[in-house]
N, C-alpha and C positions, 0 to 999 in steps of 0.2 A: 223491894227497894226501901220501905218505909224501915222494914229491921234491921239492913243494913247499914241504914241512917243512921241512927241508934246509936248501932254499936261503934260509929265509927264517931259517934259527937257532934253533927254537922249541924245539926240546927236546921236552918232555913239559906242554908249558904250556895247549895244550889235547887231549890225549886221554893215553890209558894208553899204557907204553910199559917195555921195560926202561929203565936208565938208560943214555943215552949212543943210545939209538937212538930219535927223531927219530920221533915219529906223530902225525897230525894228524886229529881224532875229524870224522867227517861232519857231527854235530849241529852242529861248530862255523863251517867253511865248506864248503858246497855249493856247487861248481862257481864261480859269480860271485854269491853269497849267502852274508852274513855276517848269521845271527843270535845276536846277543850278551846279547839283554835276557834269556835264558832262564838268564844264569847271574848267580850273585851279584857277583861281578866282574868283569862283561863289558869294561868299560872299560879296565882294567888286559890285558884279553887284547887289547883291539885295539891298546893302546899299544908291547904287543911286536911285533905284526903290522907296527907302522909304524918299526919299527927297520929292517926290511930296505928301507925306502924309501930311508932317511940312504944307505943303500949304495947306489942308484942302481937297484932291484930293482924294478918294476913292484908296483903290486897291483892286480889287474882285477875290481875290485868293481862291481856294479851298483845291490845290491839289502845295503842294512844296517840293522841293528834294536838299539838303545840301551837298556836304560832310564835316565829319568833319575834315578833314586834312587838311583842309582850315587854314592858319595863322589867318586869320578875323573871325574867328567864336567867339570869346569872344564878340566882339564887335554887332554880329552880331545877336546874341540869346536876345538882348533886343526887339528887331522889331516884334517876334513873338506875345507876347499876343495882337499886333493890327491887325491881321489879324485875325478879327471875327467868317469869313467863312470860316475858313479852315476845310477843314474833313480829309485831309491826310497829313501826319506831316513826311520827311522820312530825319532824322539824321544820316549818315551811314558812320563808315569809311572805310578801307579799298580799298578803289580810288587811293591808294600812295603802291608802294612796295618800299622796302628796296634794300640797295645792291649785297642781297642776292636771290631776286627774292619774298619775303615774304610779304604778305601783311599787312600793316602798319595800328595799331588799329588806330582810332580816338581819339582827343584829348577832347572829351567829359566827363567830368565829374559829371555835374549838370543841371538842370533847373531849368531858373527863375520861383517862386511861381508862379507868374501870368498866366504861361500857363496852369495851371488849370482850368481860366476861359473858353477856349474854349470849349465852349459849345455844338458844331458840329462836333468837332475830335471824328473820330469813326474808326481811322486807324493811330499806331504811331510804326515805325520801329528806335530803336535804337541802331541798330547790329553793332558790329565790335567797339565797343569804349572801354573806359575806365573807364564805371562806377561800383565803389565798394556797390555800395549802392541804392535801384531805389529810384529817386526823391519820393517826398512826392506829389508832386503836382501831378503827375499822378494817384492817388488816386481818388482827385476831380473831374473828367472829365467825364463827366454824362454819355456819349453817347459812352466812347469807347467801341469798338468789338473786335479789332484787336492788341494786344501789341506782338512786338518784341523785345527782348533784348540779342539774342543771342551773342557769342562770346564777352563779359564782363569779368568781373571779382566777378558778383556778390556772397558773400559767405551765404547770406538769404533774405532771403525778409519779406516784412512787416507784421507787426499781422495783423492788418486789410487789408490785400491784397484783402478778399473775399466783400468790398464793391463794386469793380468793378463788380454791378452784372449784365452787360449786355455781358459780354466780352465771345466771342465764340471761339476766336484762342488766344492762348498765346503759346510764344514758348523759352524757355531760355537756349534751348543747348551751350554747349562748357563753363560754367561758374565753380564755387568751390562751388555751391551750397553745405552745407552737412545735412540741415533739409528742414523741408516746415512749413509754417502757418498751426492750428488747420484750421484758417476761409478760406484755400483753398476750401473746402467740401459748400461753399455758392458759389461756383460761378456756377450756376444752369442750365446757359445758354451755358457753355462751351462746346466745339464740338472736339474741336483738341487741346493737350495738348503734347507739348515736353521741356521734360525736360533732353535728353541722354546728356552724355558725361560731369556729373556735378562728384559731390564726396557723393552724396546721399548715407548715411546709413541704413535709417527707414524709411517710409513712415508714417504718419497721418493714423488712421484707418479714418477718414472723407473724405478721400480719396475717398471712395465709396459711395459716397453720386452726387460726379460727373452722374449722371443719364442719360444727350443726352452726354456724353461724348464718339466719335464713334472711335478716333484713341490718343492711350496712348502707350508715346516715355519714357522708363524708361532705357534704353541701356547704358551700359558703364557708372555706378555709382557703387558703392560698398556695396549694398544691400542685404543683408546677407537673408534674406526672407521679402516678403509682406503679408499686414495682409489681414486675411478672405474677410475684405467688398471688394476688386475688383470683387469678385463675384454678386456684386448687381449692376454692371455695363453692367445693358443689352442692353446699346445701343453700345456696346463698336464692333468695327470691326475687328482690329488689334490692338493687344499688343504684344510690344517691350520690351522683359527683358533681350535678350541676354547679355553678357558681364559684369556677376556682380558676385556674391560669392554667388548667390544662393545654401543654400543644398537640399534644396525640396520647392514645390508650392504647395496651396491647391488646393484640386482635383476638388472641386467646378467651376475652372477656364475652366476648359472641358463642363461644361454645361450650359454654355454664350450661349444664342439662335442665336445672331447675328457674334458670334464670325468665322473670315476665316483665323483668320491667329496667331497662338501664337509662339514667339521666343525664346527656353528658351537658344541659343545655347553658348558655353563659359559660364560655369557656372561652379562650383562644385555640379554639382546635382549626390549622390548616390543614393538617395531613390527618385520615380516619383511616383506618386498612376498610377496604371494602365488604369484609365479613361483618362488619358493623356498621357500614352505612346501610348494608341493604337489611339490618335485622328489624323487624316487625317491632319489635319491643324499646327500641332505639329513640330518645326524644334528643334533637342537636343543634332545638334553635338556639340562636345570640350566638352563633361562632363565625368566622370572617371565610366560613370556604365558597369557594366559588364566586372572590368579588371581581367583578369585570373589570379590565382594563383599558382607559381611556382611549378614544378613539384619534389618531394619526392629524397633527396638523398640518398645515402645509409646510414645505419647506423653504428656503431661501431663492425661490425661482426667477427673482428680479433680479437675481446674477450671473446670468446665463452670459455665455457670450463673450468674458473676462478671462482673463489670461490667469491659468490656476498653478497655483505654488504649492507641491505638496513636500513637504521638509521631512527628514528622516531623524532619527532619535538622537545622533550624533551634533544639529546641527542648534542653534540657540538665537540664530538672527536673521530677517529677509528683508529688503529692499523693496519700499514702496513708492511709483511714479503715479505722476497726474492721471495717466491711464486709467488707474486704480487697476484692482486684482482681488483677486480670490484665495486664501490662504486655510490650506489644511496643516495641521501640527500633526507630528508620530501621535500626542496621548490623545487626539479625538478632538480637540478645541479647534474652531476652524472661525472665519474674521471673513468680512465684504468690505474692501475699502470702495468706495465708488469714484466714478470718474472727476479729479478734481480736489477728492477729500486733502489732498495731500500736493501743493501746487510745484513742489520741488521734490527732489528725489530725496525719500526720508530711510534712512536704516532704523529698522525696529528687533529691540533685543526683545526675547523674554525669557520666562524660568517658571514652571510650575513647583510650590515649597509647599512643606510638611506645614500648615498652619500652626500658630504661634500663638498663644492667650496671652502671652506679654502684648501683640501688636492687633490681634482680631478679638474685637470687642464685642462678644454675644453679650445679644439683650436676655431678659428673661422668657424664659421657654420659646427664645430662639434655638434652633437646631440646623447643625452644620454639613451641608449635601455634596460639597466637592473640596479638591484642595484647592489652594491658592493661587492664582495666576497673577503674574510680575511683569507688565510690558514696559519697555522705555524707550525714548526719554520720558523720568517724568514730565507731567504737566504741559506738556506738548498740546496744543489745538487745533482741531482739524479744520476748514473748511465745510464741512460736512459730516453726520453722524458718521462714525465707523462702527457696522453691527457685527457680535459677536456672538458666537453661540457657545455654551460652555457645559461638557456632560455633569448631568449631577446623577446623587441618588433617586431612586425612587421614592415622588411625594405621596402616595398613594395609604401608606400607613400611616399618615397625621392626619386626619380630618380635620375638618374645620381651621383649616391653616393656609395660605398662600406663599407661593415661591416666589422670591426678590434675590435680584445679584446685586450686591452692597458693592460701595467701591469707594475709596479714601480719596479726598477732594487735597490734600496737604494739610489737613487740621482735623477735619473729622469725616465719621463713614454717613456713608450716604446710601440710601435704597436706590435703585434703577425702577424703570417700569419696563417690567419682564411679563416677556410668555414661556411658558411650559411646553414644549412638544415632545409627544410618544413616537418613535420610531419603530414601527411593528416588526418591518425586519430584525433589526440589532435588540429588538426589544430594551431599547436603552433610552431615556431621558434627557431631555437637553433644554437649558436654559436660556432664552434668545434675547437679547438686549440690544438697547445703541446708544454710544457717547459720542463725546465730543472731544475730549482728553482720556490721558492713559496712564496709570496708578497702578494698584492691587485690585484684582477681583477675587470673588467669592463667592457662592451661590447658598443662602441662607432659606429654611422657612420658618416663619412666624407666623404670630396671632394675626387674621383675618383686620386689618385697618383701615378705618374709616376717616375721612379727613373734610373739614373745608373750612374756608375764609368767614371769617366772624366778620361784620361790617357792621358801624356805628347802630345802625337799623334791626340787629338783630337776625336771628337762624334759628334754624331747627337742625338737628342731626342727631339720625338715628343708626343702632345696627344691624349691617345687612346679615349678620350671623344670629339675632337675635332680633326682630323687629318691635318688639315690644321694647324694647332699651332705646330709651327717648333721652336727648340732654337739647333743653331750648334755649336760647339767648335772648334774654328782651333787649330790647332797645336802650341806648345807652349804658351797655355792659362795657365796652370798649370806647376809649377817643378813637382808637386808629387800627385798624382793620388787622386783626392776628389769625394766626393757621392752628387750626384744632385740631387732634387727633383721638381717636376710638379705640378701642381694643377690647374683648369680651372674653372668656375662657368657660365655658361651661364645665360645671362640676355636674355630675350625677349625684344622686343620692348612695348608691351604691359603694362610690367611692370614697364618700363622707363615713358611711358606716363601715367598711372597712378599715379607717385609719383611725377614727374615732373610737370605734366596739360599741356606740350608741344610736341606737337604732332610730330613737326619735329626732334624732341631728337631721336640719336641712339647712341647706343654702341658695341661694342667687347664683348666678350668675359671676364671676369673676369681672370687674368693671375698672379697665385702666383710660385715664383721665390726659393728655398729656397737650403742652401748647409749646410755641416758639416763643413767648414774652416769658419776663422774671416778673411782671406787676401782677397783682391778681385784679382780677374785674371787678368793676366800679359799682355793678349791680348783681344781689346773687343770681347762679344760676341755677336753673331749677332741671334737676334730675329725675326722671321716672324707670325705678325697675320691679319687675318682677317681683311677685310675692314668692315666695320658696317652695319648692312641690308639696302639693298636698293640704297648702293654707291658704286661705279663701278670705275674705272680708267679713265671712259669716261666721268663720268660727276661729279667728283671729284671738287667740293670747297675746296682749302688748305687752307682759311683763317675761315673754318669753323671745320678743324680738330683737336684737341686736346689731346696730349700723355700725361696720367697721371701717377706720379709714388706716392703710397700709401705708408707713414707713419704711421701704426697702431697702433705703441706705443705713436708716439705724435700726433694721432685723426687727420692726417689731409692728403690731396692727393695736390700735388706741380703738376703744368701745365710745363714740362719739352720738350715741342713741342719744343723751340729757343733754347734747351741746345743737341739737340743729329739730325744728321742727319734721316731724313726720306725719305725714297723708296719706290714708291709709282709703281706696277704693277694691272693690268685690275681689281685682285680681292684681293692683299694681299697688305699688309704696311710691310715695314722692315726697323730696325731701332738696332744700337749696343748701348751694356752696358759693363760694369766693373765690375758694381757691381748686385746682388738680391734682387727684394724683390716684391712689387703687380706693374703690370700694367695694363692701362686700357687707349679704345681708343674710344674717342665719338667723334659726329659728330652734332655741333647744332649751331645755330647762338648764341648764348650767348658770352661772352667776355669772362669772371671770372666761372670759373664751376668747381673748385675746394670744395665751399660750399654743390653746390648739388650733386656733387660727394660722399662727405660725406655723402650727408641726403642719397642718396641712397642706398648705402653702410649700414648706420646702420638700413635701413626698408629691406633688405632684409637677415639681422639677425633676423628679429623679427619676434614673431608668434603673432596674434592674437587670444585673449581669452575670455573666459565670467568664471565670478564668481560664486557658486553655494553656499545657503544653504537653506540644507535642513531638518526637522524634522521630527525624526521617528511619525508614525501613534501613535503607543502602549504610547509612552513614550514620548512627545513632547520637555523634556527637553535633548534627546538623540539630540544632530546637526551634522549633517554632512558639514564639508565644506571643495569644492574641487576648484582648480581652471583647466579649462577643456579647450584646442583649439577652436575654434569654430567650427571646423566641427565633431569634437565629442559629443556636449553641447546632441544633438537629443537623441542619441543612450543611452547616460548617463540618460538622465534624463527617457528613455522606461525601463530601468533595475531597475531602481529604484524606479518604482512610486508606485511599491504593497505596498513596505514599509514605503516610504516614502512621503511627500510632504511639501512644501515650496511656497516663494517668486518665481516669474520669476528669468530663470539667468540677470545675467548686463548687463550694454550694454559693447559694446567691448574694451579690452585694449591692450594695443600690452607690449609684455617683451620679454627679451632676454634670451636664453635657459641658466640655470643656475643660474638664477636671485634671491635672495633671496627678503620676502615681508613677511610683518604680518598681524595678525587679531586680531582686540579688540573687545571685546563687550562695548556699552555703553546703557545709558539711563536705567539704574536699572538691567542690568543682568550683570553674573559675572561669571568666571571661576573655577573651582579648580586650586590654583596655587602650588599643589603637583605634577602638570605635570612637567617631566624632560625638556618638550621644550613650558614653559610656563615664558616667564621673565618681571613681572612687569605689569604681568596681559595681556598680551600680546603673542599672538600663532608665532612663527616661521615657515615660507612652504620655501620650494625652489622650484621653477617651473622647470617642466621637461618635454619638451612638451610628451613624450611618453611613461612615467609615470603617475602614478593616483596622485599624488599631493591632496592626498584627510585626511585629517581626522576627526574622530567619536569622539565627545567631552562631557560632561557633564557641561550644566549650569543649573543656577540658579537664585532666586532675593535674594541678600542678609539682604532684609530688607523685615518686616513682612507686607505682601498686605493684610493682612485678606479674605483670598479668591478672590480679586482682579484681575484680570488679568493684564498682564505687555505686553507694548508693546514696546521692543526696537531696537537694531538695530546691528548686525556686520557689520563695517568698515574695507576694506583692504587695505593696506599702503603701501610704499615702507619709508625706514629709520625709526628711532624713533620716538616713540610717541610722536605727536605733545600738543600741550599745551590744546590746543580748538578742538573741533570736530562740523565740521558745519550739518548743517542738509543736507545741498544739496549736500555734497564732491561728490557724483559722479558726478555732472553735475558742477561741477567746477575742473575738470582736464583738462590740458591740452600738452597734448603726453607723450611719452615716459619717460620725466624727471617731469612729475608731482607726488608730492606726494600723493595724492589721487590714490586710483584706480576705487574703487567701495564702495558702500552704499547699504544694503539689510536689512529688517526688517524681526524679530524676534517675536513671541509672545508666552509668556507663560500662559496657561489656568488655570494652578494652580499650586497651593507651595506644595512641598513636606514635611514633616517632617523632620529637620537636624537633624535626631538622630543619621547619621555619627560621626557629630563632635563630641560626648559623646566615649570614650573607653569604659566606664565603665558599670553598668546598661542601659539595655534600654528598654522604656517602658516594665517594668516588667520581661525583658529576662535578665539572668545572664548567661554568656558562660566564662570559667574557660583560664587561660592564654593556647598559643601554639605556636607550631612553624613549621611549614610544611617546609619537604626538610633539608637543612645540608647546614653547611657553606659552603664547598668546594664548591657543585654546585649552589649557592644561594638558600635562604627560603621565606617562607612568613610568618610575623606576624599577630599576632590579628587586628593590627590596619592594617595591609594590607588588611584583610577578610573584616573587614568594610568598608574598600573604595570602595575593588567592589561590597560590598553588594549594595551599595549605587547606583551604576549604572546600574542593573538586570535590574529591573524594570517587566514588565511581562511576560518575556521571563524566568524567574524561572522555571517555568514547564520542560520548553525543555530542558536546562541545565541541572536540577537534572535526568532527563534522559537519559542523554549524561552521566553524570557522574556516573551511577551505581544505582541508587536506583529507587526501584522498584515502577511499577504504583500504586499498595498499599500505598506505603510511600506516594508518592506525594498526592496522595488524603486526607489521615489522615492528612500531613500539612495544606494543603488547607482548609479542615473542623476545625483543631483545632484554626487558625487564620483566619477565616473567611470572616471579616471584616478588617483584617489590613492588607495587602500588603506588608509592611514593616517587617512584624513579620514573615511573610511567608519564605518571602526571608533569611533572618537570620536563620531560623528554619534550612531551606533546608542545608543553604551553611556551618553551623557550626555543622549540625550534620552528613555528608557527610567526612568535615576536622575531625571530633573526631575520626570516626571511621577508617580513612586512615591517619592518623600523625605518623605509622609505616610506610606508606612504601613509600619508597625512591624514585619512581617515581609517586609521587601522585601529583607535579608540574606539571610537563611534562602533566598528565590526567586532572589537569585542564584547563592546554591550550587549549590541543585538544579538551574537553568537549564545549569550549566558540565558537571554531571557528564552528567546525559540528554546531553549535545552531547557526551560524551567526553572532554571538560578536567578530567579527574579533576586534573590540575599544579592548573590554576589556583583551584579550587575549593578546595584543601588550601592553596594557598596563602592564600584569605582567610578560610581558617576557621582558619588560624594570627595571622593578623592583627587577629580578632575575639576569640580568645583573648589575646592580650597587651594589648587594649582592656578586658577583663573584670578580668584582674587588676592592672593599673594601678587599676582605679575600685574594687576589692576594697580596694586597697593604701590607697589616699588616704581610704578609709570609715574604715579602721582605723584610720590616723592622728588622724582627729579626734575618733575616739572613738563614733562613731557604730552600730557594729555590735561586740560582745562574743561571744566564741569561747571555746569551753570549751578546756582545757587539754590535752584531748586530740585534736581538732581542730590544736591551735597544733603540737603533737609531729608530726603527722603531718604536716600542712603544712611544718614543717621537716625532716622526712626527703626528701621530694621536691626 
């Protein structure tokens, strides 16, 4: 070592020495091993090392070790493409912590091209740095086996990644990875593959082409399911899928021969194939199977006795006396008036309506369980509560949340005090309430709230969703006694490092603050919350804790830590305010976290969704398009596949509950634009995660294909129709505030005959004018019969035997139009309306007739068209003066 020295000039530059004799420390090079990252300026010691190269002096290095939190590393990364013989390359940062104790990535961002040429590196670790992108030159390198690039930043890697075809470990944990290369599936040689802890969505089906591939790391990515081929991964040993959004695994995964250990644990799996629940090797806690279902409460049994009104789908009003009564609706909503509620004989209309975000006003991470119910008169007063019970969804997937029917007083909405009951039978939910007056209902859930009366003397009040979350009132906070309200929203840590990608991020509790007064209190209030998981009073960093207070009308959270004292005990913070409104208490080295406060904040309003369309089997040009959560997408598209089939759903989008969004068709197909929520060729939805968001549409090509088939596409959108429509819009959005959502293709196998568009003769049928139904309760015209003629299709049969006529009839239609489809349907539907244009509920029988038949489209369709018959004939009463509306009726009627 000591003639090495020597020869190489070094001096005393790496070991001890007198001065002027030349020693070279073993720590520093071994034999053909140079490791440098163990000293604080290893860099500068290899830059003397490569002085003796300028002289023409060999260095016969193999094996060298960097770090990169070296200042000298820019300089120092030119030295490497002349070290020939290197086979081990180790570029690493983290050697450096911060003042917080954290270890400090590397300043690495690139390499020079040349290091491609090593031709020998067959082992290159480049963990802990800062690169967005993997060099290119490591592409080149003939011989590697071994790439590291963990704890990066990288957000993809190369198409041609799969030429490294010798490479048997690769490891890329802790990155933003969110796809992979098709040419993964070429790397033939690979044995150990981790990729946990990235933001992975989808997997490559090439995936499985991996063949000696023995241990696969996919944990803690966001992978909603993996495709079939991991099954053809029979060398595989252990699979890692814990921690992702799994809803189910193919069961193929069970019958891996060399498989000892699969992870599915943290997941959302409801559905497992049983070949993999029952396998031995199977770990699947943190998944929601088998959660019980609430036990049955009692039902309305103090209304025994009462004279019961059960109304049919046709009908929209019943009559209520001092008696009182018992009232069922067709859609499931059922009322107790009690004896008296009502001291004179009262008519009561109502109307269940598509909810409306112009008029139903969600709070935050309010979530909306039914549609809307409309009784009138408004603002009517009963003598007595009138209880209502009203279905909702199922509360059972919101934890930590409770169910209220909200209901508009004439100015603003108001919570009811609601019970929930299970009905085991119907297995369906219901919402039970009692008023006093009669408005718009709605069945909402929200954050768990806590409420009471502040009095000049002061309170305490804590939450029952969190009982460590104290807010006390001393005395003298208030002159005059105010109503306080609670709200808590528990973050995980899971979900913080999720959305953040920093793993040391925690937080509090979510803390919403809310009062009935505009004055703030006279005396602070002193707040106690929670320390953030994992920090203790003991080992408390103050310059890493952060008190946020949330601005939700101007979108932003202010770092208010320098503005309000902090009191900091073993396991709580306490700190006073003045005033109300969100707080919120993280704990991370960041400086500025007020942005990701927000981002966080608005992804845990969001759901995540996939788009669906689909086309009836019979009738191809019948489409269905819904847009579905993504843990529903399974179940929806099992319910559906007799009748129907389509495109795959989309890939995923996230919206916010209540979010309005459209659908066009393009590329030669087209819409009826006689749809009432059809504008400018364009479908209106509002997303509702716990609603079907779903509808049954009729297109078509509006131009003559000659038998041609047409292959085009719906597009869903948030805002107005854009000018251009790319081909690729879904693969070019990008989050939340993109205007694209999704891109699905359409095709039609053949044109139908537009004999709709004619009123008049059609092919050889003459049908004489009509009118079904009466102004008062709405009609249908001739030209209405034709529109839904138009959308039967071969479901005729069913229909006209839903509708009365006999299997005789149907048959003699069937034979007398043979050959035309078209004529059949007409036959049926016009000879059906002649004979029943007497009677007065022959609307109402063709509802019921479409939906028993499954034409839930078309049925919504003329019970949309029977409503703008009603208030057209409402409108023209009014005009002439002929019907008088109280004033408060005319307000409400104007709110809508």
């Amino acid at each position: 070592l000591q003639k090495m020295a020597e020869l190489l000039g070094l001096g005393d530059e790496c070991g001890e020495g007198a001065p002027g004799a030349p020693v070279l420390a073993g720590s520093c090079l071994a034999g053909n091993r140079l490791n440098l990252d163990v000293y604080p300026d290893g860099c500068r010691r290899l830059l003397r090392l490569a002085e003796g190269l300028l002289r023409g002096q060999g260095l016969q290095v193999e094996f060298l070790r960097l770090s990169t939190n070296d200042h000298l590393l820019g300089d120092t990364l030119g030295i490497l493409p002349q070290l020939e013989h290197l086979r081990s390359l180790v570029l690493k940062g983290g050697h450096a912590r911060d003042e917080f104790g954290s270890c400090q990535h590397g300043s690495l961002t690139s390499l020079p091209p040349d290091v491609g040429n090593l031709r020998c590196l067959t082992h290159l670790d480049l963990s802990f740095n800062s690169l967005s992108t993997l060099p290119s030159c490591i592409l080149h390198l003939p011989s590697l086996r071994v790439l590291l690039v963990s704890h990066n930043s990288l957000v993809t890697l190369p198409e041609d990644f799969g030429s490294l075809s010798k490479l048997t470990f690769f490891s890329a944990m802790k990155n933003q990875l969110k796809d992979l290369p098709q040419s993964i599936g070429e790397l033939a040689e690979l044995q150990d593959l981790d990729l946990s802890e990235n933001a992975l969505e989808f997997l490559p089906e090439e995936i499985g082409n991996l063949h000696n591939c023995t241990q696969l790391d996919l944990s803690g990515n966001c992978l909603l399911s993996v495709p079939d081929s991991l099954a053809n991964l029979k060398s595989v040993r252990r699979l890692h899928l814990h921690s992702n959004l799994l809803v189910t695994v193919p069961a193929a995964l069970a019958s891996l021969p060399n498989l000892s250990r699969l992870d599915l644990q943290n997941n959302c799996l409801r559905v497992v194939p049983p070949e993999i629940q029952t396998s031995p090797f199977v770990r699947l806690r943190g998944n929601p199977l088998g959660e019980a279902e609430p036990s049955p409460q009692a039902d309305e049994s103090s209304t025994r006795g009462l004279q019961r009104l059960f109304l049919a789908s046709g009908e929209d009003s019943f009559t209520v006396t001092s008696e009182g009564c018992k009232v069922v609706l067709a859609c499931g909503i059922r009322f107790y008036f009690p004896p008296g509620a009502a001291p004179d004989p009262l008519r009561i209309w109502f109307r269940t309506l598509a909810p409306d975000p112009q008029w139903v006003k969600l709070r935050h991470h309010d979530v909306l369980l039914s549609t809307v119910l409309e009784l009138r008169p408004h603002g009517v007063r009963f003598q007595q509560e009138v209880q209502i019970w009203m279905p909702c969804a199922s509360p059972q997937t919101l934890p930590q949340r409770e169910v209220v029917v909200r209901t508009f007083s004439g100015q603003s909405w108001s919570d009811l005090r609601t019970r929930v009951e299970h009905k085991r039978k119907s297995k369906k939910h219901v919402a039970h309430c009692s008023v006093l007056h009669f408005s718009w209902f709605l069945v909402v859930s929200r954050l768990v709230q806590n409420e009471c009366k502040v009095p000049t003397e002061g309170t305490l009040l804590f939450s029952s969703v969190d009982p460590n979350i104290k807010v006390t009132f001393p005395p003298g906070a208030t002159e005059e006694p105010r109503s306080v309200k609670l709200q808590v929203l528990p973050v995980s840590a899971e979900e913080l490092e999720e959305i953040t990608a920093d793993v040391g991020c925690r937080a509090s509790p979510l803390l919403c603050l809310s009062q009935d007064s505009l004055v703030d209190f006279l005396r602070p209030v002193r707040i106690q919350l929670p320390l953030p998981p994992g920090v203790t009073g003991l080992n408390l960093d103050r310059s890493r804790l952060h008190l946020l207070h949330g601005d939700l009308e101007g979108q932003a959270w202010d770092d208010i830590t320098n503005q309000v004292v902090l009191e900091f005990t073993h396991l709580y913070a306490v700190f006073e305010v003045t005033h109300f409104s969100w707080y919120w208490l993280w704990y991370t080295t960041k400086a500025y976290i007020g942005g990701i406060a927000k981002k966080v904040y608005e992804r845990l309003r969001m759901y995540q969704v996939n788009f669906i369309a689909l086309q009836r089997k019979k009738d191809p040009e019948q489409v269905l398009l819904q847009c579905v959560p993504k843990h529903k997408v399974e179940p929806v598209l099992k319910k559906l596949q007799d009748r129907y089939r389509g495109p795959e759903p989309s890939d995923l989008v996230e919206m916010f509950e209540g979010e309005q969004f459209f659908a066009a068709f393009e590329r030669g197909i087209s819409i009826d634009t006689d749809r009432p929520d059809c504008v400018d060729g364009r479908l209106s939805f509002i997303f509702y995660s716990h609603l079907k968001n779903m509808k049954e549409i009729y297109v078509t090509s509006p131009v003559d294909r000659k038998g041609q088939a047409v292959k085009g596409q719906v597009s869903f959108y948030r805002g107005a129709l854009p000018e251009s429509i790319p081909e690729d819009a879904n693969r070019r959005r990008k989050g939340a505030d993109s205007l694209w959502l999704a891109t699905l293709p359409i095709k039609l196998p053949q044109l139908k005959p537009r004999w709709a568009e004619n009123p008049g003769p059609l092919n050889g049928c003459f049908f004489p004018p009509l009118n079904l139904g009466n102004a008062e309760t709405g009609y249908l015209t001739q030209a209405n019969l034709l529109s839904i003629a138009r959308r039967v299709g071969p479901d005729w049969q069913s229909i006209g035997l839903h509708l009365g006529l006999t299997y005789q009839q149907i048959q003699r239609i069937g034979y007398n139009h043979r050959e035309d489809l078209d004529k059949q349907i007409l036959d049926m539907l016009f000879s059906w309306a002649q004979q029943n244009s007497e009677d007065p509920d022959c609307v109402s029988k063709l509802i019921t007739a479409m939906k028993e038949s499954g034409r839930q489209d078309i049925a919504e369709e003329v019970e949309a068209i029977i409503e703008l018959g009603r208030q057209k004939y409402r409108e023209s009463i009014r005009r002439v003066g002929l019907e008088q509306e109280s004033s408060t009726e005319d307000s409400a009627i104007a709110m809508t």
